[in-house]
Steps between C-alpha positions, in 0.01 A plus 500: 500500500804247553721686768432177746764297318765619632631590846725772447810592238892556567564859577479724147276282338098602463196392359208619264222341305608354150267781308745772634788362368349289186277520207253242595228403143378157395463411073282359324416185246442590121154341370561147432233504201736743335752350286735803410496532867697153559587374159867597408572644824831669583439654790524305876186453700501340808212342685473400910680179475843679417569551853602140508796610359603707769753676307271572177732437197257377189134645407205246586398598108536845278247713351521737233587869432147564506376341746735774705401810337084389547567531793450097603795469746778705675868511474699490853892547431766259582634484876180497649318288692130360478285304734163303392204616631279192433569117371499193601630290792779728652538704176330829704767719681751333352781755347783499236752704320512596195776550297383607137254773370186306480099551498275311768202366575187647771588243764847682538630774666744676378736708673752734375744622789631836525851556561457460858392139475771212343220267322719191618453600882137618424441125344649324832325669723249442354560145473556512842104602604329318242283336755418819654448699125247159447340611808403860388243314257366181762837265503384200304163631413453561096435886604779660281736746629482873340713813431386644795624189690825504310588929506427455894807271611706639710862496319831500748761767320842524619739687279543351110835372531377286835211387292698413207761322729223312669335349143880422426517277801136367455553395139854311591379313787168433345662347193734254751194406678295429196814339329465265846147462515517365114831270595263392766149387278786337249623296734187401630357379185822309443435344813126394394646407119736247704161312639412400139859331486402319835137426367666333194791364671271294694206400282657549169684208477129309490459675186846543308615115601143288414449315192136421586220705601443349828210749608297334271285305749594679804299864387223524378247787410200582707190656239264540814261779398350746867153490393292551734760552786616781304374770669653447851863369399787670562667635133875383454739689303824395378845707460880491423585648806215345747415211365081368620344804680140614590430708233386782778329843377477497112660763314433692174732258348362203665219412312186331728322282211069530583452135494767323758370152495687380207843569694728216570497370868822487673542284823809535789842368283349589146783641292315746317695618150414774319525411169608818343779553749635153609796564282566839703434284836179532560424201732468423812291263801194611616461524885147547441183399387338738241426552136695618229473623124428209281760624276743391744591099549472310852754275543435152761776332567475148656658550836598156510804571239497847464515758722317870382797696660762317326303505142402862502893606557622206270220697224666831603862403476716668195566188321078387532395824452771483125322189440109727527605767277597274202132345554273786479199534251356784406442746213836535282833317578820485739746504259335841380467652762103496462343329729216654647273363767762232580376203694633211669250134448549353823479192214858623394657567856455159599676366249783704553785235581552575861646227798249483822697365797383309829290656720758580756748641249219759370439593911876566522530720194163678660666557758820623357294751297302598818836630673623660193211690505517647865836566473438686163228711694731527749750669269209684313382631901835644551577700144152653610583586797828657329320705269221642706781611735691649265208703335429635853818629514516670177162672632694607849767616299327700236290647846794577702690658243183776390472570818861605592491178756813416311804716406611400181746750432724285765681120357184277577556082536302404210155406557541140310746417727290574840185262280752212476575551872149496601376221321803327604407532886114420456610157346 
């Protein structure tokens, strides 16, 4: 069924379907409406998401004794390997070791090797076709894969000791370039953490050094309702991370209200706040015209002393933002711990004591922020690059290696060291 993944072997090695040389089953899942099924449970149980792990090393729950002996689910022993045959996103096809005695789930496969077949080689290679094992059941169609699918991959079998010295190699270089790959997302979000120091190096001064709340007069809040408009507006969202957007497609966790016409208009250079989440940084300048949810509040500024650019960043810097969160109403207290429902009244952020300079001194620190911000997606652009390179070489690696491209029985330059090479050169 798979024999077109591969070209060919090194001499002495050969190939066979996995059902020759595995015990191939799937489990089962104990009826939830039965208490002594679940309650108490001592007994490991894992469902599709444990593949995630890759290396399976804690149950997703445990069941009981008897939930076993009815019959409910199956036990596959430790050192084996199982792949999900259903789930969601890019859950199907996707494999993992296990390395404890443990009961399953009817969206995995299990498979026990026979002596012939190291589980650790069996789970790279493995790892190494997932595309084409999603591909036995339509790719990224929700069609689930089967045991027929999964006893009918072709399996490449050199000798034991070769496959045991292969999964060796795999599981050291693996580690380095995963210990790399994790060096590398740490020091990108260090790099992103330093563009809140440059956010409130540059408009938290306004904040931290003011003795009067000089927004008062300069913002104001805009309670324009859509009415009748409603219906052919564009709907603006507001996030942390992307400040005013079109809302786009809604979402099962987007709620669409029935009756739009009572949503707050929002014209080009609105700052529009949500309430909820200003203290998390939820702000930002509209670049559109639209409506948004009237539990949010539009902020005008008047352009002639106050530009929106510099007042949504000076309402996101650290020290502004310090000032929000010791402001918020809502159900309990701060000091507690109990607030629920926090808000921000735009009444209370204007009055925050906070220094507005000229004109030309708010364009500057615009424009300051502006180029922190490319270079900071500059910086972002290139740990990307990094990573996706180096995860492509892990999946050569893993590939070349189960297929006997590789000789790892001879010293081999470790692979880390030819990913800092090559993302050296493509800079």
């Amino acid at each position: 069924m798979s024999s077109g993944w591969f070209d060919s072997f090194p001499d002495g090695w050969r190939s066979t379907q996995l059902r020759y040389v595995a015990r191939v089953f799937a489990g089962g899942t104990p009826d939830r409406k039965r208490a002594d099924f679940w309650s108490g449970g001592t007994v490991p149980w894992l469902n599709s998401g444990s593949v995630n792990q890759d290396v399976i090393t804690a149950p997703s729950e445990l069941v009981t004794e008897l939930a076993v002996a009815g019959g409910a689910t199956r036990f596959v022993s430790s050192k084996s390997v199982v792949i999900a045959l259903a789930g969601q996103g890019k859950t199907k096809g996707m494999a993992a070791r296990t390395e404890f005695r443990t009961t399953l789930n009817q969206s995995l496969a299990a498979i026990e090797p026979s002596p012939a077949l190291d589980y650790r080689f069996l789970h790279f290679w493995l790892k190494s076709n997932y595309a084409n094992i999603r591909h036995l059941a339509g790719g990224d169609l929700r069609d689930g894969l089967n045991l027929h699918h999964i006893g009918g991959i072709e399996v490449p079998l050199p000798s034991p000791s070769i496959q045991r010295q292969i999964a060796d190699y795999l599981d050291h270089e693996t580690a380095e370039i995963d210990a790399f790959i994790a060096d590398l997302g740490i020091a990108r979000a260090f790099s992103q953490e330093g563009l809140v120091v440059q956010r409130d190096r540059i408009f938290g001064d306004y904040a931290a050094a003011a003795s009067v709340a000089e927004l008062r007069g300069k913002i104001s809040e805009s309670d324009e309702r859509a009415g009748a408009t409603a219906s052919s507006a564009d709907l603006l969202t507001v996030s942390i991370a992307s400040g005013v957007t079109p809302r786009g497609e809604w979402t099962a966790d987007q709620h669409r209200a029935d009756d739009l016409t009572k949503y707050k208009v929002v014209r080009v250079g609105d700052i529009v706040l949500n309430r909820m989440r200003a203290f998390q940084g939820a702000v930002g300048v509209s670049r559109n015209n639209g409506i948004t949810s009237p539990d949010y509040a539009v902020l005008r500024c008047d352009r002639r002393t106050l530009l929106p650019e510099f007042a949504a960043n000076l309402l996101k810097s650290p020290r502004f933002v310090y000032e929000i969160t010791r402001r918020l109403r809502g159900i309990g207290n701060e000091e507690s711990g109990q607030v629920r429902t926090p808000r921000v009244a735009v009444a209370d952020l204007i009055r925050i004591p906070t220094k507005v300079p000229e004109l030309e001194v708010q364009q500057r620190a615009v424009d300051q922020w502006a180029a922190e911000q490319r270079l900071a997606s500059e910086v972002s652009r290139d740990f990307d690059a990094a990573i996706t390179l180096a995860k492509e070489r892990r999946a050569a690696l893993i590939t070349a290696a189960v297929t006997g491209q590789i000789d790892v029985t001879t010293t081999q330059k470790p692979a880390v060291d030819g990913i800092q090479t090559a993302i050296e050169e493509s800079r």
